[in-house]
C-alpha positions as a Markdown table, in Angstrom:
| # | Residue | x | y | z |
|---|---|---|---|---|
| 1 | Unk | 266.2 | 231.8 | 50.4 |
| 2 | Unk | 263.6 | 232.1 | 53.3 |
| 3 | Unk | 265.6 | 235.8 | 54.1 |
| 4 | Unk | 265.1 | 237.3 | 50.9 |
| 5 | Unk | 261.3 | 236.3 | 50.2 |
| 6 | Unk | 260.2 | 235.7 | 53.9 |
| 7 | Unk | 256.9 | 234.3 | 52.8 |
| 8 | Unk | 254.4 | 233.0 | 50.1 |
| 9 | Unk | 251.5 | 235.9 | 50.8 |
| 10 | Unk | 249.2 | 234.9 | 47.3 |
| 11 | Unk | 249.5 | 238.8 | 47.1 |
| 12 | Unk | 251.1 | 240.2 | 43.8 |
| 13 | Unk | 254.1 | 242.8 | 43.7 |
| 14 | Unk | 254.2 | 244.6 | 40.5 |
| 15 | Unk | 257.2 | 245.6 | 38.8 |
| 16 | Unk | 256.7 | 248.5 | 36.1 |
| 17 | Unk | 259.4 | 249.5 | 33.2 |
| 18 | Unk | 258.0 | 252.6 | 30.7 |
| 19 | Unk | 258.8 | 255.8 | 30.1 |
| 20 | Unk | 256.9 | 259.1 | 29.6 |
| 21 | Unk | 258.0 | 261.2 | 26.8 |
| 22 | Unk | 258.9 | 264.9 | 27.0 |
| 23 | Unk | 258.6 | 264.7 | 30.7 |
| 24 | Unk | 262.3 | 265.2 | 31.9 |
| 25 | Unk | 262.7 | 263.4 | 35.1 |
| 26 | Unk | 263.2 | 266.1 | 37.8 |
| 27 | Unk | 259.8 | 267.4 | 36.6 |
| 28 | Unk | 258.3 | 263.6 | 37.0 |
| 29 | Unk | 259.3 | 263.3 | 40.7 |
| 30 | Unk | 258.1 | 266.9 | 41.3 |
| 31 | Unk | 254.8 | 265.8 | 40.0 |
| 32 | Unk | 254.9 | 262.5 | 42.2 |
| 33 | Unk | 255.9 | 264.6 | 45.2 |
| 34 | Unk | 253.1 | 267.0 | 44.7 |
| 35 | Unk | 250.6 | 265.7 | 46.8 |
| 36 | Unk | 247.9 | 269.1 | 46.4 |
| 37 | Unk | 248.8 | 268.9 | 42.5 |
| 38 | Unk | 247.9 | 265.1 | 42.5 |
| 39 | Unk | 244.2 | 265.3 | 44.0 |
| 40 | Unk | 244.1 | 267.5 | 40.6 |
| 41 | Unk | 244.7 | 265.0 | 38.2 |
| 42 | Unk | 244.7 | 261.6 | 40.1 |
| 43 | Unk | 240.8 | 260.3 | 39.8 |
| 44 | Unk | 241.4 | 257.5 | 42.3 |
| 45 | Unk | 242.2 | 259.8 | 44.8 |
| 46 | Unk | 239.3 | 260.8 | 47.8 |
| 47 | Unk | 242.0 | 262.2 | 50.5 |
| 48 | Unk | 245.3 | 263.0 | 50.2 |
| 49 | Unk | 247.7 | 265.0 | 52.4 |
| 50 | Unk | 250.9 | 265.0 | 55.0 |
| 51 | Unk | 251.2 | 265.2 | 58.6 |
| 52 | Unk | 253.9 | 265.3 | 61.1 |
| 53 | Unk | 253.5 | 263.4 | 64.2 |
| 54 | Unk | 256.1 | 263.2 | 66.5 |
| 55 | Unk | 258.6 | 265.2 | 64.1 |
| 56 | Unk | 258.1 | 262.8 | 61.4 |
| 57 | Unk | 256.2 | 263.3 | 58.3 |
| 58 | Unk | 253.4 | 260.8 | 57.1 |
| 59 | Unk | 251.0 | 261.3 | 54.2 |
| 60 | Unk | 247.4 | 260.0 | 54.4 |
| 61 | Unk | 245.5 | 258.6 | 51.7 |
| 62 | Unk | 242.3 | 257.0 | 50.9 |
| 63 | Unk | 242.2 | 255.5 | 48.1 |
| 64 | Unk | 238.7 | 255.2 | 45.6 |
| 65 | Unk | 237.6 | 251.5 | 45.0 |
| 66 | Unk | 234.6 | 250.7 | 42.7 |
| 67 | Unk | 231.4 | 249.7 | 43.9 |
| 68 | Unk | 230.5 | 247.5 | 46.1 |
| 69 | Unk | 234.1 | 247.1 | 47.0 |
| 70 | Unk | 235.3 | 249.4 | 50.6 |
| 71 | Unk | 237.7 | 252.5 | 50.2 |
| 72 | Unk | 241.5 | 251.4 | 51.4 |
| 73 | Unk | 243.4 | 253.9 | 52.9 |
| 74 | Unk | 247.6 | 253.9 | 53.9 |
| 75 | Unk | 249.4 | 256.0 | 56.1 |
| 76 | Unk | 253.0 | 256.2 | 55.0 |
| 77 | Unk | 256.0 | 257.7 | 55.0 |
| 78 | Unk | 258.3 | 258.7 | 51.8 |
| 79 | Unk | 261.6 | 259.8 | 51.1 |
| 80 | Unk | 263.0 | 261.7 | 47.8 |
| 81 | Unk | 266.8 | 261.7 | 47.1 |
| 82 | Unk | 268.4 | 262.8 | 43.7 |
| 83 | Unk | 271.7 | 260.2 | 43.3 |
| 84 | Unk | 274.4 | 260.4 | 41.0 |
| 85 | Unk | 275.3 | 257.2 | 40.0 |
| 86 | Unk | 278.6 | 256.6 | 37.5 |
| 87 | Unk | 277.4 | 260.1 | 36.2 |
| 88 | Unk | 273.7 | 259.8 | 35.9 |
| 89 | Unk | 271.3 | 261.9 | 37.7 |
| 90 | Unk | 268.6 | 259.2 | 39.0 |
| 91 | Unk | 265.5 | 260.1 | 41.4 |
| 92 | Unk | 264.3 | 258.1 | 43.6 |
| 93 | Unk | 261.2 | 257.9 | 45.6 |
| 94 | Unk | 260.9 | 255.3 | 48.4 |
| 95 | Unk | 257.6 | 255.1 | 50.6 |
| 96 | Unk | 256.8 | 252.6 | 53.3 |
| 97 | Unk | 253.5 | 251.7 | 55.2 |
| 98 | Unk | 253.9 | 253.0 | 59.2 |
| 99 | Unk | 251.5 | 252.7 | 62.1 |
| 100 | Unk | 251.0 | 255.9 | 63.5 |
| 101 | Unk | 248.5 | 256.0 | 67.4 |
| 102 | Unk | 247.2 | 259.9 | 65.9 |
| 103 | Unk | 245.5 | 258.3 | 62.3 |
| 104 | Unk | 243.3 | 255.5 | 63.5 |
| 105 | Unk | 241.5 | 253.3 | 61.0 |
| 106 | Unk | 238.0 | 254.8 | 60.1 |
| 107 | Unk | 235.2 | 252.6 | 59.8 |
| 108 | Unk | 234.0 | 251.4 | 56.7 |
| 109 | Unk | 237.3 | 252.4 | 54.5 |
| 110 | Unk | 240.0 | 249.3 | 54.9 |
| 111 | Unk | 242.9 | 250.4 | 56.3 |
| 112 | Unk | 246.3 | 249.2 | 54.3 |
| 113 | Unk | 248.7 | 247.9 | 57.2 |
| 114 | Unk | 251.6 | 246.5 | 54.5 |
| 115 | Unk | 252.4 | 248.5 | 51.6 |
| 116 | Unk | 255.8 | 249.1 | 50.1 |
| 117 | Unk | 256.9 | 251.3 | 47.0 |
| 118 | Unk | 260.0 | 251.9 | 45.4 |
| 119 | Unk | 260.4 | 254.6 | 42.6 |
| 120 | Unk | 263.4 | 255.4 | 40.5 |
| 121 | Unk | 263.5 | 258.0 | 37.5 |
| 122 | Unk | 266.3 | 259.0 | 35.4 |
| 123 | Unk | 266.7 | 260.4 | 32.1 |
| 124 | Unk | 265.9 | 258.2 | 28.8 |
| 125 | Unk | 268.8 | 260.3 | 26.5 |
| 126 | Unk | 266.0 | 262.6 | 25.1 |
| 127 | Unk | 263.5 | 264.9 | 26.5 |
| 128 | Unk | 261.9 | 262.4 | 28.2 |
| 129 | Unk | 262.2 | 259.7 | 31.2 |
| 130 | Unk | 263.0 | 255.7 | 31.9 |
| 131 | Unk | 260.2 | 254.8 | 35.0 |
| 132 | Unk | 261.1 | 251.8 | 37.2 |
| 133 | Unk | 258.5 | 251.0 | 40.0 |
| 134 | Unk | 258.3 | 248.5 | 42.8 |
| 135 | Unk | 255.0 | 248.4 | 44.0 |
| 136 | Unk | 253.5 | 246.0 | 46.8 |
| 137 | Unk | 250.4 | 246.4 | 49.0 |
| 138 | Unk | 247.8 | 244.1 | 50.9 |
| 139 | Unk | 244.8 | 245.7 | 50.4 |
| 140 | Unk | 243.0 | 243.3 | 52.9 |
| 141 | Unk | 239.7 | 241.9 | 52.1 |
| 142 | Unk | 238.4 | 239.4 | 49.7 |
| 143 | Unk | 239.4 | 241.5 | 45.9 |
| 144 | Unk | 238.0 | 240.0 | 43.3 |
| 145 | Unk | 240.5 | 238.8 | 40.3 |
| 146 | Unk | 238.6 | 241.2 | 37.7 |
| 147 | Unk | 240.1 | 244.1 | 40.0 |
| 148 | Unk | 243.4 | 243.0 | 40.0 |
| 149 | Unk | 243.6 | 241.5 | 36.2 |
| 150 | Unk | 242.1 | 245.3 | 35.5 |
| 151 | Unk | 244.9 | 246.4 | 37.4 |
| 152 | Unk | 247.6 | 245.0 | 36.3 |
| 153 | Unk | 246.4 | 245.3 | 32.3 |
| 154 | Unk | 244.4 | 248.5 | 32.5 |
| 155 | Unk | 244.9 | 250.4 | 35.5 |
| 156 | Unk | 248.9 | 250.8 | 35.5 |
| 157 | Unk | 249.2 | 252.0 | 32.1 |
| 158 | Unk | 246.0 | 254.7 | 32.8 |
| 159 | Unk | 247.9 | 255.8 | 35.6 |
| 160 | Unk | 251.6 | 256.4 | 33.8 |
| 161 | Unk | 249.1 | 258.2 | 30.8 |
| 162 | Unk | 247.7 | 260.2 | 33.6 |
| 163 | Unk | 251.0 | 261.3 | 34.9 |
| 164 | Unk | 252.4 | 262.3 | 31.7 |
| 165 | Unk | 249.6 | 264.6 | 31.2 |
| 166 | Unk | 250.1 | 265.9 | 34.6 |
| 167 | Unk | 253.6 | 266.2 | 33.9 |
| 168 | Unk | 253.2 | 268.3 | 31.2 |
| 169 | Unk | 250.5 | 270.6 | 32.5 |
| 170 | Unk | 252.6 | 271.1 | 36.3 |
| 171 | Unk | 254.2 | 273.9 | 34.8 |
| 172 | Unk | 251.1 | 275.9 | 34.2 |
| 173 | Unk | 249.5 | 275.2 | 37.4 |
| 174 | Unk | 252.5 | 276.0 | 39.1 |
């Protein structure tokens, strides 16, 4: 089906199922959306923040890669909608790599021209949430596999442990 998967790229897409307890789900995609609140807690993060060029809004954001590897940054645009679907409340996030002429690559940080994320959060029946994330992203440049076998073992589960404590202390900061 050469429509639906348009190409073999050798990149990965990663496709994450968890949940974070006591974190209802309207405060999770608050805390996603937050982009000042997540140079707070994110550790990955060197610049973050949102533009508007030509009346739309784009987020810059370079990214922290360990040494000796080059910085990535993206310039993207999201979009946050709460649904109700059948009766449950579900938010999703979706965000989308753009080109934009006033954010020009800067040199020595690789800029990340395909990157793709889809976010949906809804309530687990508790206090807590269900997470589903589509995730996909060339970062460009040779990676080696530690990096992405780190990611994919290590790094995702660090993040959704970082965003549960960030859930829970959003409140106070806020």
């Amino acid at each position: 089906l050469p429509f639906l998967f348009p190409q073999q790229s050798g990149l990965y897409e990663y496709k994450i199922f968890g949940g974070l307890a006591d974190c209802p789900p309207k405060l999770c995609a608050d805390v996603y959306m937050d982009l000042d609140f997540r140079k707070q807690w994110d550790q990955y993060v060197k610049e973050l923040y949102e533009e508007t060029y030509d009346g739309e809004k784009v987020i810059y954001w370079e990214v922290k890669y360990p040494f000796p590897l080059s910085n990535r940054d993206y310039v993207y645009s999201r979009e946050r909608r709460e649904l109700d679907v059948d009766g449950r409340k579900i938010w999703v996030v979706l965000a989308q790599s753009v080109s934009v002429p006033q954010c020009p690559e800067k040199p020595g940080i690789i800029r990340v021209k395909s990157y793709k994320q889809s976010l949906a959060i809804e309530s687990d029946g508790k206090t807590g949430s269900r997470v589903y994330m589509y995730y996909f992203d060339n970062p460009g440049g040779m990676i080696p596999s530690w990096l992405v076998n780190w990611a994919a073992k290590s790094g995702v589960p660090a993040f959704l442990k970082d965003m549960q404590k960030a859930c829970h202390s959003y409140s106070k900061s806020t």
